[in-house]
N, C-alpha and C positions, 0 to 999 in steps of 0.2 A: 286399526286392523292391518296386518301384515298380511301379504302376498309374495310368498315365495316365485319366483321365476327364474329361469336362467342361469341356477347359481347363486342368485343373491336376492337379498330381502330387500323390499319396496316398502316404506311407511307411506300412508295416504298424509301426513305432516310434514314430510320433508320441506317443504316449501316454506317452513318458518323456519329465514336464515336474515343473515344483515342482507339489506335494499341493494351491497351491491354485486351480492349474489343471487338476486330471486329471478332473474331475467335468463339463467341461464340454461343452456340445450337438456329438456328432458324434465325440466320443472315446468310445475302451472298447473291450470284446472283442467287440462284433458291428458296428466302424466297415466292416471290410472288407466284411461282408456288404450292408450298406448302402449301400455307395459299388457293388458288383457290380448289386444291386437297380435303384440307381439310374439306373445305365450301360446296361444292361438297359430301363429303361424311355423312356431316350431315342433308342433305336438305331429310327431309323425317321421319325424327328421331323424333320421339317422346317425347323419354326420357330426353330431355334437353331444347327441343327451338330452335330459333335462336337467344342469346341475351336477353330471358325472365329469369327470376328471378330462374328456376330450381325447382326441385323437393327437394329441404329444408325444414328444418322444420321451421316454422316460428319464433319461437324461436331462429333461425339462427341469428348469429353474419354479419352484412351487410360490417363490415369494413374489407375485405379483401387486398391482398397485391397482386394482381396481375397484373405482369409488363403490359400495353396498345401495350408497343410497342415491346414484343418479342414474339413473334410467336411460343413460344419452348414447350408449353403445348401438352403431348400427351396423347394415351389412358390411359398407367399405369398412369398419376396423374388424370385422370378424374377417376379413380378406387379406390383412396387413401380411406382406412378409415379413416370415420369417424363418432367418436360417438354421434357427436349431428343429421346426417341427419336420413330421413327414406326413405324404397326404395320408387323408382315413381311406383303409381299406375295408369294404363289405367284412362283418365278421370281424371288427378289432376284437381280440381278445381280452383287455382290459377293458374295455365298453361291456362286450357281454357277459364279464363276469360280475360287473357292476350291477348289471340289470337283474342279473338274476339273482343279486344277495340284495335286489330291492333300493339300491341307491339309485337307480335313476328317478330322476323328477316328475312333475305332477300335483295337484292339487294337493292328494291324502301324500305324498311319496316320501315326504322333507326333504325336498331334495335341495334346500338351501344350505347356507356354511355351516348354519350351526345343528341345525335337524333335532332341535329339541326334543326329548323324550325317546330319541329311537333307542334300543339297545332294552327295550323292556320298559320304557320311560323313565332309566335315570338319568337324563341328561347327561352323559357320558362326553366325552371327548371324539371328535373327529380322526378319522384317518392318521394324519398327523401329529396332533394332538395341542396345535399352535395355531395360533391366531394375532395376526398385527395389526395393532390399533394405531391410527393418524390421524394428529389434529391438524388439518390443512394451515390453520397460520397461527399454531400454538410458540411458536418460537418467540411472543411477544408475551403469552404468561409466565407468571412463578410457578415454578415446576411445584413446589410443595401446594399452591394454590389450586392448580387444576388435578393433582390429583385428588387431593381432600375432595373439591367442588364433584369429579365423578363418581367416588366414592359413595355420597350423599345421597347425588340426585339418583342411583341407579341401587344405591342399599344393597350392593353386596359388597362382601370384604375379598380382596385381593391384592397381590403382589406383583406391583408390572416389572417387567425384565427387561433388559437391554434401553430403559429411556434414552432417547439422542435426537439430536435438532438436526433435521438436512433441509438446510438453508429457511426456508420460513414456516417450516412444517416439523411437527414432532411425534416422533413413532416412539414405542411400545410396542411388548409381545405379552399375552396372557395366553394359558395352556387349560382353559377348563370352557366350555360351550357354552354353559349357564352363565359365565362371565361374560362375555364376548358377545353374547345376546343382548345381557343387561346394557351393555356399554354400547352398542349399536340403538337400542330405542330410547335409549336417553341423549340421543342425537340435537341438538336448536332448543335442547331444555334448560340451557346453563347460558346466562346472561352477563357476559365480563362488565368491566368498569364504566364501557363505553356505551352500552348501551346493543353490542353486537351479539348475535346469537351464536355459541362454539357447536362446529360439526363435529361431529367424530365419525369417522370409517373404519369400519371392518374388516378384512379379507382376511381365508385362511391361507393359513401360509407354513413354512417348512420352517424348520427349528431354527433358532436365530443363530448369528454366523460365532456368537463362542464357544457355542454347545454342542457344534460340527467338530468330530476328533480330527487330530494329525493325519494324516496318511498312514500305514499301519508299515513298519519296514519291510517287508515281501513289497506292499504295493509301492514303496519309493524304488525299490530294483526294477521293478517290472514299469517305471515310466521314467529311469535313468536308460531302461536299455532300447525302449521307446524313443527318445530326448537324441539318445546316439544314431537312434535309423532314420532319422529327419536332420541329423547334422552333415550340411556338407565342409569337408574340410578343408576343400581346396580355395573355396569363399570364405571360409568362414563364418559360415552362415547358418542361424537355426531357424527351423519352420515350424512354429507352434500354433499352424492357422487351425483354428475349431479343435483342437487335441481333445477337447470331451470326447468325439464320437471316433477316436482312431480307432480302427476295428482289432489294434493289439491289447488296448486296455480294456476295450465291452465286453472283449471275451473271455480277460478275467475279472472282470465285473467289476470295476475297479472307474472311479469317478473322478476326474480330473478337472472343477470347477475352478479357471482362473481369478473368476472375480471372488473368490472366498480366501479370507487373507491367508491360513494355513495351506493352503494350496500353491499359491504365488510362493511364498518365501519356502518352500519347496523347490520349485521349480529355479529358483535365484543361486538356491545355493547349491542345486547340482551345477548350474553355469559354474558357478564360482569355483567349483571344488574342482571341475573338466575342463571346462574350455575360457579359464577368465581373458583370452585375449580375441574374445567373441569380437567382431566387427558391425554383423550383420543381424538384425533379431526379430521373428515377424509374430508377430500376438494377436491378430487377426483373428474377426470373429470369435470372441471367447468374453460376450458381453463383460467387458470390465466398464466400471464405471469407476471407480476410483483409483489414483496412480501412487497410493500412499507406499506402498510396497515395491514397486518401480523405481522409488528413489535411490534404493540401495545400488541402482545400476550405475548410479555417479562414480561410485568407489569398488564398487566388485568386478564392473565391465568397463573399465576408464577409456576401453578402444574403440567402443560402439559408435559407428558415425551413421549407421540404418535401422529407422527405427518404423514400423509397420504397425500400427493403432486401428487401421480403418476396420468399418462393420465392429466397433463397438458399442459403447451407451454412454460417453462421454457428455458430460450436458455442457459443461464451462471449459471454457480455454482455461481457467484460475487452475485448474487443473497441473496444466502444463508447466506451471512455476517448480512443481517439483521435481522436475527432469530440466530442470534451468541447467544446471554443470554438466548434462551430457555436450558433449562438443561434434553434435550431429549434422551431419551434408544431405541428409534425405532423411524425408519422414511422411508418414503416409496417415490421414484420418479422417478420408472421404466415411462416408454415411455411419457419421456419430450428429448426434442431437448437435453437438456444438456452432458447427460447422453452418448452421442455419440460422444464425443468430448473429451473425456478420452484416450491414448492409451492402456491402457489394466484396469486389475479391482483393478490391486493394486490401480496406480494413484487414479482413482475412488476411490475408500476408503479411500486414506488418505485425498484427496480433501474436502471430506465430514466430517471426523474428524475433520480436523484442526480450523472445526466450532462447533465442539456437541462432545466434545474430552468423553465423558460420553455415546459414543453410542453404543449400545450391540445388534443391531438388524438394517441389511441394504438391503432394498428391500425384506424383508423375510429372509435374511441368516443371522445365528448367525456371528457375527462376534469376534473376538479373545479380551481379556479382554484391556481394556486400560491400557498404561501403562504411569502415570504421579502423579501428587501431586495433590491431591485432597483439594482445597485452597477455603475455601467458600470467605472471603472476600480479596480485592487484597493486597498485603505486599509488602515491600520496602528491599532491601538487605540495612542490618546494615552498618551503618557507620565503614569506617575502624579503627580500634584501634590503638595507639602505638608501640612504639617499645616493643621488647620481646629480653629480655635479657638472661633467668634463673634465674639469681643470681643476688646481688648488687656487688659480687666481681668480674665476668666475666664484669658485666657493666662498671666496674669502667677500668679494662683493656682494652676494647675498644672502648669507647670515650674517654681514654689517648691517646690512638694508632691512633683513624681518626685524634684526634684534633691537635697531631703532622704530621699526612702525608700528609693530607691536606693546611695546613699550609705552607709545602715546596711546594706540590703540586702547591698551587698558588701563590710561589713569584715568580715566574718567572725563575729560575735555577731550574732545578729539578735532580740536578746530587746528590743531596745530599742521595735521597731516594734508592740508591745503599746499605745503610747501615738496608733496610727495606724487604731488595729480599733475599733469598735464593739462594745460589749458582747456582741448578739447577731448578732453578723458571722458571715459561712458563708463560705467557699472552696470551690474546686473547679479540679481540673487533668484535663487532657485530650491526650492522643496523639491521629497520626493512625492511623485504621483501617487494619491491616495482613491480611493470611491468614497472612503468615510470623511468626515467634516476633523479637518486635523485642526479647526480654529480652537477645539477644547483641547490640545493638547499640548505639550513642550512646545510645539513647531508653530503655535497660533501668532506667532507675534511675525512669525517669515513669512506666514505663507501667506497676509493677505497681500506681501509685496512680490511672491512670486511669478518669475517668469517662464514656469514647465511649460513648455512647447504642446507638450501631450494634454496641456489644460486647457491652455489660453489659443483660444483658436483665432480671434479677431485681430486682424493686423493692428488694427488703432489701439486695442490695448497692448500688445503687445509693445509698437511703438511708446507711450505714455509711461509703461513697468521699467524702458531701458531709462538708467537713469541718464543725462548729457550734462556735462562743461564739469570743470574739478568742482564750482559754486555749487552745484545740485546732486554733488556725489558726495562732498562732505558732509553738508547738510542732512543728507539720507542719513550715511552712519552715523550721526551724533543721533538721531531719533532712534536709533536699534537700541537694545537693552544695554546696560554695560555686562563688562563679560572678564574674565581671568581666564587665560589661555595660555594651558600646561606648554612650553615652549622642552620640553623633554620631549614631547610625545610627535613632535613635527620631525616630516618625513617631507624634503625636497628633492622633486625631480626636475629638471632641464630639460625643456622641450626642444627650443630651437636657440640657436646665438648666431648672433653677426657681428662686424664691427660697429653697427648701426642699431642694432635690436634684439634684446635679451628674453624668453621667455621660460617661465619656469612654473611650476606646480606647485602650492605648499597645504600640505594635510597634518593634520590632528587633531585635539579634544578640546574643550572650553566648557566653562561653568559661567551663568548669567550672576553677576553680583547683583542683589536686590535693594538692601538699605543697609547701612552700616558695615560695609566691606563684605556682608555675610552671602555667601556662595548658594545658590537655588540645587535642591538634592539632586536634580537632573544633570546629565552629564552628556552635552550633545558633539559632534564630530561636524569635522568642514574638510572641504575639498575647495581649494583657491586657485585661479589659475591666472598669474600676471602675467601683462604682455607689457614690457617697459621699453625707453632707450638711454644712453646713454646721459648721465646728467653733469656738472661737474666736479671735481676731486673725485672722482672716482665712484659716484653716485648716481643712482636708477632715479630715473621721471618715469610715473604709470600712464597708460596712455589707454588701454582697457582692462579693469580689472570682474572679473567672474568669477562669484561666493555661493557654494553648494553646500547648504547646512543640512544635517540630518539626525537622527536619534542616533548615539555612541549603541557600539553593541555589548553585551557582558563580558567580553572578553577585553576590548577599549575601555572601560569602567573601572576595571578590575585593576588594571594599567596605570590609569590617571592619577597625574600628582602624584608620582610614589616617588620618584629623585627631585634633590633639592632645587628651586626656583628662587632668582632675585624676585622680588616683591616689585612689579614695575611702581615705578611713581618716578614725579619731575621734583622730588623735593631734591634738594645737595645731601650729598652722601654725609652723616653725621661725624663730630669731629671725633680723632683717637687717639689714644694717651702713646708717647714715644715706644714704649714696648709694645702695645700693638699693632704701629706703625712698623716696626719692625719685625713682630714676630709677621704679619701679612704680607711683606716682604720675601720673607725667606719661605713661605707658605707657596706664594707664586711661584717663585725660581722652582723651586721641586718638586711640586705638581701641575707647573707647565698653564693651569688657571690662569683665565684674567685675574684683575684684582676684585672686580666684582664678586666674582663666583669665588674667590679665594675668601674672600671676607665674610658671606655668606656663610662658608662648610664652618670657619672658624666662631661666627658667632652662634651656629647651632649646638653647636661643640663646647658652650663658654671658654671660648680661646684656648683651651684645653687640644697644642699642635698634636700630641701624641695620637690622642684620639678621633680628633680632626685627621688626620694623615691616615688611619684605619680606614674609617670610615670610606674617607677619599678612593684608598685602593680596591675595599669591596663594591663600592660602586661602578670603578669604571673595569672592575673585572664582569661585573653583569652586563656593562654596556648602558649603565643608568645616566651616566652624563652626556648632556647633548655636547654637538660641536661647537656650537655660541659659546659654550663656558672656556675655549681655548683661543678665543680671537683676542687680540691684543693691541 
């Protein structure tokens, strides 16, 4: 059984909904007595009706949002301000003409949304003649699904209009009563996947915002000459607070609703067309809830640094992203929804910076000077540079010194590099910090010897991960995986030098060799950082060395192993017949190559100088050979 009250229909079922909506205000087993109560306490009342249209201004916005089927409205919201209504006077005239064409409410009176059967009982259409339907948290069905599923449970056939998702809810318009009936009591009848009951809400409402015409051009003149009597020119400033109710446009009857998008982009491009070097711009009070139309102020009002929002219906700051390019110094949007949704004023303000990071003025309060790079057009961080030596003489000492430890490094014995440590030399190896278990991954074999500071929180282990003495540092590395390490791809920097002590950084890519030479598909990146001193002939002792291994990225990947590489090994260079001995000869002198790397391009090349010499040039025109390949 329905119970018309107040405007809207009461089902005595409502209360079959998901468990974790049945608690809430206005549901239960004494909803009916409370809706009787209530019905009860307005029979008599003037001030409102039963179900008639209220004491609004006409100018009143008809699409509201009020649930059909919850009962939870009480005096504080019937008291709510608002700045577009006016008080009721004894005698509205739209009330008593209601009354007496029999729209107001009451038991027999229908005086709910849909008022089934009045009109002679053809269940005719409302006032309006529109109706918007919302599924509170339909935005998680297939649209093709819950329409079928209303379709069914309610057996009538209809065409919904305007379907849209705002934010976890989905509206619809239907234009016929007998629809809008059906769809309102077929409310907690439809069971989704999960096992949850789908609401649907009802309310009548004004034609949906595509089916509102333009502005008709008499009314765009008569609110361009409006637009001019609220511009001051000496500020630069326009005042468009509440412009629905200016008493230039009521009186020629003429509707000025900002929040309806053909209205705004009206309003935009008389700016744009008169005054595009607007500075100043106040839209106050003129319930906008969306800024979608506002965007264009980025590029029509490029000069706008004041911008006046407050007293509208903003619900989310996300909003505000689309006014990200104005380059605003004050902005105003005290009592919008948003604003309450903050936990304290810091949030709030930086919420609002991180859009208008140039803002010096918030809801009225100075706010404290920004602090950032003031960058009119966007910039790119430089390309990284080479290596940084100091000197061509420290250069030449270490890429003597990688291009021998490396070397040993990956032939596969590594006991040799005992003659490269310091007595009381220390190591240490490091991963990056993960939460996930990185032992299943490329990095399993490092990380159970890592020493991330941000892991290992206990000094004794800590202590136990450093490795001590050259004996227990060699040792370590011969236990690491073996490895081929692209010596193209290193990049050496020079931290500090003395005559006593050398330190330098060396980065690039490696592949772990598994069995039979053959390279593992993973391709990881290191970051090394030696702290040596002087040894003799001209030769580094390590005295601490620090190895930062991590995943290569697609772009290092992409990179690796693409210029040619000696093949490290300790075997003797094989022997060569007199003309190659010669043509390798003349190979070095001209492109300046050790003989190594000379003999190399030439056997990729089957000795074939012409080609070899090509090759040679396109490479070091891309930058492909390292500087190891020119030490001599």
């Amino acid at each position: 059984r329905n119970m018309a009250d107040g405007g809207h229909y009461y089902n005595e079922h409502d209360d079959r909904t998901a468990p974790q909506f049945r608690n809430r205000k206005g549901r239960g087993p004494h909803k009916g007595r409370y809706d009787r109560s209530r019905r009860d306490r307005q029979r008599g009342n003037h001030s409102g009706g039963f179900g008639g249209p209220g004491p609004r201004s006409r100018l009143d916005d008809t699409d509201g949002d009020v649930t059909m089927s919850d009962g939870s409205q009480d005096s504080s919201s019937q008291n709510r301000f608002n700045p577009y209504g006016r008080p009721f006077r004894k005698g509205d005239g739209r009330f008593d003409r209601d009354r007496r064409q029999g729209k107001g409410g009451g038991r027999g009176g229908g005086g709910g949304p849909f008022r089934v059967g009045d009109r002679g009982g053809g269940g005719g259409k409302n006032q309006s003649g529109w109706y918007k339907v919302t599924i509170p948290h339909g935005r998680k069905y297939d649209k093709k699904w819950l329409l079928t599923a209303l379709q069914n449970i309610c057996s009538v056939t209809y065409t919904p209009v305007q379907y849209h998702v705002d934010h976890n809810r989905v509206h619809f318009y239907v234009d016929d009563s007998s629809v809008a009936s059906a769809l309102h009591k077929c409310s907690h009848k439809i069971t989704d996947t999960d096992g949850y009951k789908v609401e649907v809400h009802v309310n009548k409402s004004g034609p949906p915002s595509f089916l509102l015409s333009d502005l008709k051009p008499e009314h765009l003149e008569h609110l361009k000459q409006c637009m001019a009597k609220r511009f001051d020119g000496s500020q630069q400033a326009l005042d468009l607070n509440n412009i629905r109710t200016d008493p230039d446009l009521v009186s020629q009857n003429i509707e000025v609703i900002l929040n309806r998008k053909t209205n705004m982009e009206a309003v935009i491009k008389i700016i744009e067309e008169n005054i595009p070097e607007l500075t100043s711009l106040n839209l106050s009070n003129n319930r906008i809830h969306k800024l979608d139309e506002l965007a264009e102020l980025v590029t029509k009002v490029p000069n706008l640094k004041t911008l006046n929002l407050s007293q509208n219906e903003l619900k989310s700051d996300r909003e505000l992203d689309k006014l990200k390019g104005l380059k605003l110094v004050e902005l105003w949007l005290t009592r919008n929804p948003l604003c309450d949704v903050f936990k304290d004023q810091a949030s709030y303000i930086s919420a609002v910076r991180q859009r208008f990071p140039r803002l010096l003025r918030l809801d009225g309060h100075d706010l404290p000077p920004p602090i950032g790079f003031d960058v009119e057009t966007p910039t790119t961080i430089p390309p990284c540079k080479g290596s940084c030596f100091g000197s061509d003489e420290i250069k030449a000492v270490i890429l003597r010194f990688l291009q021998q430890y490396y070397s040993i490094y990956d032939s596969g014995d590594r006991q040799p590099l005992l003659d490269a440590y310091h007595d009381g030399a220390s190591l240490s190896i490091t991963t990056p910090y993960s939460t996930q278990n990185p032992s299943r991954s490329s990095l399993g074999e490092y990380y159970k010897d890592s020493r991330n500071l941000k892991r290992v929180k206990d000094s004794t282990i800590r202590f136990r991960l450093l490795k001590h003495t050259r004996l227990n540092v060699v040792a370590f590395l011969n236990e690491l995986p073996k490895t081929q390490h692209d010596i193209a791809s290193f990049t050496i920097d020079v931290n500090t030098y003395t005559n006593t002590l050398l330190s330098f950084t060396v980065s690039g890519v490696f592949k772990e060799v598994v069995v039979d030479g053959k390279s593992r598909e993973s391709t990881m990146a290191f970051s090394r950082v030696f702290i040596t001193v002087p040894a003799g002939n001209s030769g580094l002792c390590i005295v601490n060395d620090q190895l930062f291994i991590r995943m290569a990225t697609t772009e290092e990947i992409r990179r690796a192993f693409v210029a040619p590489a000696p093949t490290p090994s300790s075997s003797p260079v094989p022997t060569l017949t007199a003309q190659q001995q010669e043509m390798l000869t003349a190979f070095s002198q001209k492109s300046g190559m050790n003989l190594e790397w000379s003999q190399k391009c030439l056997q990729d090349n089957e000795w074939d100088f012409s080609r070899a010499a090509h090759i040679f040039t396109q490479l070091k025109a891309e930058g492909k050979i390292p500087d190891v390949a020119f030490i001599k």
